[in-house]
C-alpha positions as CSV (number, residue, x, y, z in Angstrom):
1,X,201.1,147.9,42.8
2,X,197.3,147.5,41.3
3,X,197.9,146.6,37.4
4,X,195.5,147.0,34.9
5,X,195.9,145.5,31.5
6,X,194.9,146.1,27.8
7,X,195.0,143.7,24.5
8,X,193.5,144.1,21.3
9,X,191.2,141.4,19.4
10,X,192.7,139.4,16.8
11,X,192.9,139.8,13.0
12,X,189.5,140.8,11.4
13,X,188.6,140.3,7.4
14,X,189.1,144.0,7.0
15,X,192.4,144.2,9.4
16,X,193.6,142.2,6.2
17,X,191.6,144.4,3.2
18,X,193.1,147.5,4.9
19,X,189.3,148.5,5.7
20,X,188.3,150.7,8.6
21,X,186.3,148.4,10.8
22,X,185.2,151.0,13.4
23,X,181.7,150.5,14.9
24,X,181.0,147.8,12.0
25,X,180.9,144.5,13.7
26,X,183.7,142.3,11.6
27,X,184.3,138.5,12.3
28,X,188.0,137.7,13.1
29,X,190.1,135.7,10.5
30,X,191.1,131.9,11.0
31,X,194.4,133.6,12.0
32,X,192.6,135.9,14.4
33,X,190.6,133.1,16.5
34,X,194.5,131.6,16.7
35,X,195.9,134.8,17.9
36,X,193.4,135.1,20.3
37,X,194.1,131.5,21.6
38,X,197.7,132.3,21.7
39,X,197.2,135.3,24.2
40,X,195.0,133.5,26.0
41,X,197.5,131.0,26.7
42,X,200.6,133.6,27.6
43,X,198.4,135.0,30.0
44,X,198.0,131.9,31.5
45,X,201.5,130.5,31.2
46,X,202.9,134.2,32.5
47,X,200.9,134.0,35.6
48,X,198.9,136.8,35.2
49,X,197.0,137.9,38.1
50,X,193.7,139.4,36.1
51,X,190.7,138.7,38.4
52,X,187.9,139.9,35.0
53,X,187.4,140.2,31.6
54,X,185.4,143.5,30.3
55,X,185.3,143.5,26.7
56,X,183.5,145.4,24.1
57,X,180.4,144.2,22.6
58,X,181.7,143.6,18.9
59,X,182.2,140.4,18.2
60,X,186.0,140.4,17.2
61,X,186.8,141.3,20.9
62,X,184.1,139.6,22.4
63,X,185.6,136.7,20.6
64,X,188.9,137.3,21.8
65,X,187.7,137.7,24.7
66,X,186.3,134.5,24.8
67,X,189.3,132.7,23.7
68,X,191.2,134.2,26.6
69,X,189.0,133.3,29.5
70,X,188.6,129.7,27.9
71,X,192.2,129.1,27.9
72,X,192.8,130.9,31.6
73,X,189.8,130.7,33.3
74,X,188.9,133.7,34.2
75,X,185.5,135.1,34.1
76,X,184.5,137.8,31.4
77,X,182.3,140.5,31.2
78,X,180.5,142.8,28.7
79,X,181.5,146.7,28.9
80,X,179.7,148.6,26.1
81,X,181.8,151.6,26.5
82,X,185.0,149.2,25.0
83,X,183.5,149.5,22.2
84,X,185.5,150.7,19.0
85,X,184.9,154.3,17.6
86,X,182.4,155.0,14.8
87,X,183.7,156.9,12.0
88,X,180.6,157.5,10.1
89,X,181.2,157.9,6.4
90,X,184.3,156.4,6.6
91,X,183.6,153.2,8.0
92,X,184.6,150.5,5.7
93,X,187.1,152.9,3.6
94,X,190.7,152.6,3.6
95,X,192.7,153.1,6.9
96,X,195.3,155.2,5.2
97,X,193.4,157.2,3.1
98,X,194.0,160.5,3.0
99,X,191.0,162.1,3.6
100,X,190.6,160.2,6.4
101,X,193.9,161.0,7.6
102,X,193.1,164.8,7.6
103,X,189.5,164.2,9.3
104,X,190.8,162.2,12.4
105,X,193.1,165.1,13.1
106,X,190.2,167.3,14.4
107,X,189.2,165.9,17.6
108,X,185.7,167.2,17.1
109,X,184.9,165.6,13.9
110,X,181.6,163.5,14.2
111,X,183.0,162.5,10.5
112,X,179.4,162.5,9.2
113,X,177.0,160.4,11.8
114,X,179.6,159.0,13.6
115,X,181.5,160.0,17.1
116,X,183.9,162.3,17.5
117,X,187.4,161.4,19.3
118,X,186.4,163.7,22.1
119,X,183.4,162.3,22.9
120,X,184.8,158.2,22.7
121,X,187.8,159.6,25.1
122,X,185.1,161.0,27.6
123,X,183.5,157.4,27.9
124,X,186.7,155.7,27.8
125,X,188.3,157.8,31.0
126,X,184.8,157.9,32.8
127,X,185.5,154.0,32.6
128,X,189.5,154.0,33.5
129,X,188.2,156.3,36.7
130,X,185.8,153.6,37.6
131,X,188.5,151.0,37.6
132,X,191.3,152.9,39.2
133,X,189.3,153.8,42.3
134,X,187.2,150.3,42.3
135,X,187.2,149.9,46.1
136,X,187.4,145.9,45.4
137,X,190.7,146.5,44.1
138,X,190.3,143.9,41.3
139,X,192.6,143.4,38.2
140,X,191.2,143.9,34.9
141,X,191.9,142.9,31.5
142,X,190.4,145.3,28.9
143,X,189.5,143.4,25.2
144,X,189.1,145.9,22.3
145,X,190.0,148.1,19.6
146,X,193.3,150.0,18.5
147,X,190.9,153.5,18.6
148,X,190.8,152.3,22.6
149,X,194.0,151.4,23.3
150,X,194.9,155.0,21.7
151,X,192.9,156.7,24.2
152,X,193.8,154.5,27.3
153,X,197.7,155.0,26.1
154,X,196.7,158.8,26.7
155,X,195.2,158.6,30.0
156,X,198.4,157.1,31.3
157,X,201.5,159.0,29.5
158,X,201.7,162.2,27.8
159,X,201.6,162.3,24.5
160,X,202.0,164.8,21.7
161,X,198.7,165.2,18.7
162,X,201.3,163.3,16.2
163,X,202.3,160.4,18.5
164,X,198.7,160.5,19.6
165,X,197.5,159.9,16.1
166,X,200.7,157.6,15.1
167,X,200.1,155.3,18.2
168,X,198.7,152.0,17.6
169,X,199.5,148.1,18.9
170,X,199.6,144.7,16.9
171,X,196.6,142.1,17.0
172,X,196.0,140.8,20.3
173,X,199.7,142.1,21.8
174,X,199.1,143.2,25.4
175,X,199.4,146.1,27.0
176,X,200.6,146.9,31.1
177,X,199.9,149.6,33.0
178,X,200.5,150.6,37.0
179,X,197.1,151.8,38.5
180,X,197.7,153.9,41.0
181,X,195.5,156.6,42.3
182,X,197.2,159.8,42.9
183,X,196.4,160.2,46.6
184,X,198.6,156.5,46.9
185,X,201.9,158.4,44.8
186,X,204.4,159.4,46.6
187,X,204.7,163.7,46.5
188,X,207.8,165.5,45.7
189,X,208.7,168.9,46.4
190,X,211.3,169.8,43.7
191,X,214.9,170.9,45.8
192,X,217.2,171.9,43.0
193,X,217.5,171.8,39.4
194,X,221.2,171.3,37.5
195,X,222.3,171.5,34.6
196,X,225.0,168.3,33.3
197,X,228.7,170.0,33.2
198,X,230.9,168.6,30.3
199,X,234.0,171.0,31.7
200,X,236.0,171.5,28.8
201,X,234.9,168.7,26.8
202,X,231.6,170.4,25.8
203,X,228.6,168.7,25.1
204,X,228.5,166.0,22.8
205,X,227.1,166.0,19.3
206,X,223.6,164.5,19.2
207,X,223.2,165.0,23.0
208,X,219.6,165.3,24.4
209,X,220.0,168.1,26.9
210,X,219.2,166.5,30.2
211,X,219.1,167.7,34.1
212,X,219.5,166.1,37.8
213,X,216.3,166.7,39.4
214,X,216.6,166.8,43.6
215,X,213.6,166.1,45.0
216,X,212.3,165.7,48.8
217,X,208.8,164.1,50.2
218,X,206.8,164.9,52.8
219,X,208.9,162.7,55.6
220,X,212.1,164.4,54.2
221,X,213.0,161.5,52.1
222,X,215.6,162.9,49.5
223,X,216.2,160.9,45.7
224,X,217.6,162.3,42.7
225,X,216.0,162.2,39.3
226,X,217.2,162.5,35.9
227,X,214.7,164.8,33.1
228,X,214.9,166.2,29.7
229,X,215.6,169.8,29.7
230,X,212.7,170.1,27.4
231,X,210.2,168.1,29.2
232,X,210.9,170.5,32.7
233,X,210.1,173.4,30.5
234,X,206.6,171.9,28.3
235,X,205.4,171.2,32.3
236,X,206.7,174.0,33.6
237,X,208.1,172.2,36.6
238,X,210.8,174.0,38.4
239,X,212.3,174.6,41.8
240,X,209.5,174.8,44.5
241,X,207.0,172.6,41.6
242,X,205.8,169.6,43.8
243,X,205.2,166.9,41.6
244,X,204.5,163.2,41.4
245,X,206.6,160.5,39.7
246,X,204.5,158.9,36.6
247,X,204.4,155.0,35.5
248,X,206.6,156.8,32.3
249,X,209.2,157.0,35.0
250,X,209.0,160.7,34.2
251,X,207.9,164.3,36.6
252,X,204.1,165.3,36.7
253,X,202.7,168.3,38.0
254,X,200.5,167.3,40.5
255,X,196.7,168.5,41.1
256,X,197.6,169.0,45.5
257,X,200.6,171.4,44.0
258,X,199.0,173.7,42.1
């Protein structure tokens, strides 16, 4: 299955002042050009199949980015819509201030003369569109920014607005995702739904209700899926639903079943 891959750039001088670096273009530490080399060279060492670079045009991940591709080889590539979000007034304040806390909440907040979350997530999944139906079928490694690797964590798994806003990944730690294009998944039609018995035992303390999910394709293939009771009621999947199975090893209601 197609891959595509994510990392962040390395330590910046305002990663370690506790700054918001945002759309302000912020060298990468001593320790930062190291990280960088060190990704670089698991990528090469885990044999990797990434076929480009696209990295966003500030220079801590176009740094990175060139770190990478020196140590592996392969060839890298300019995308400006990698690049981090600007947060206007609070660009250069501190990450966990509260204020800013509160602001980022409202997806629509151009938080003075910046961008709003909205608008960088439009850019961001016009981009992941681009690569998952690329015709070439090349593998990409994506170099940028924890604001991106928010957004592209979203267009793969569902996520609540709290683990949305808590979600974040270390310095130049690197991120794997399945590509697949929904016309390529395999579609289930969901058979039968039940409910785990515990006889007279009862159900243990601290036990996340879970059901079997029976599911068919379209050749008749049969397989048997386990769900949380909660998650088949947020998406409303039931007997009859015809769904998809996501990289999060979970149910999705697909687009053909509705």
């Amino acid at each position: 299955m197609k891959k595509l891959y994510f990392t962040r750039h390395g330590q910046t001088f305002w990663n370690v002042e506790n700054k918001i670096c945002g759309a302000t273009d912020i060298a990468l530490t001593p320790l930062g050009h190291e990280q960088a080399v060190a990704a670089g060279k698991m990528i090469r060492e885990g044999g990797y199949a990434i076929d480009e670079i696209l990295y966003s045009p500030l220079m801590r991940a176009a740094e990175t980015a060139r770190h990478i591709s020196e140590e592996t080889g392969i060839p890298m590539r300019e995308e400006p819509r990698l690049k981090e979000q600007n947060f206007g007034i609070y660009e250069g304040t501190a990450r966990n201030g509260e204020e800013f806390r509160r602001a980022k909440a409202c997806f629509i907040n151009h938080f003075g003369s910046g961008e709003s979350m909205l608008q960088m997530a439009q850019r961001i999944y016009n981009l992941l569109d681009e690569i998952k139906h690329d015709p070439s079928g090349r593998t990409y490694l994506l170099v940028a920014h924890n604001g991106i690797a928010r957004i592209v964590q979203s267009y793969f798994r569902e996520m609540t607005n709290e683990e949305f806003a808590a979600f974040g990944i270390d310095n130049c730690s690197l991120l794997e995702f399945d590509l697949c294009a929904e016309e390529e998944q395999t579609i289930y039609t969901i058979t039968r739904i039940e409910e785990a018995d515990f006889g007279c035992e009862g159900r243990p303390e601290g036990y996340v209700p879970m059901v079997k999910v029976y599911l068919k394709d379209e050749q008749g293939m049969e397989r048997v899926l386990e769900m949380e009771d909660a998650m088949m009621y947020q998406r409303k999947l039931d007997e009859g639903a015809r769904v998809v199975i996501g990289i999060d090893k979970t149910l999705h209601a697909t687009e053909k079943g509705r």
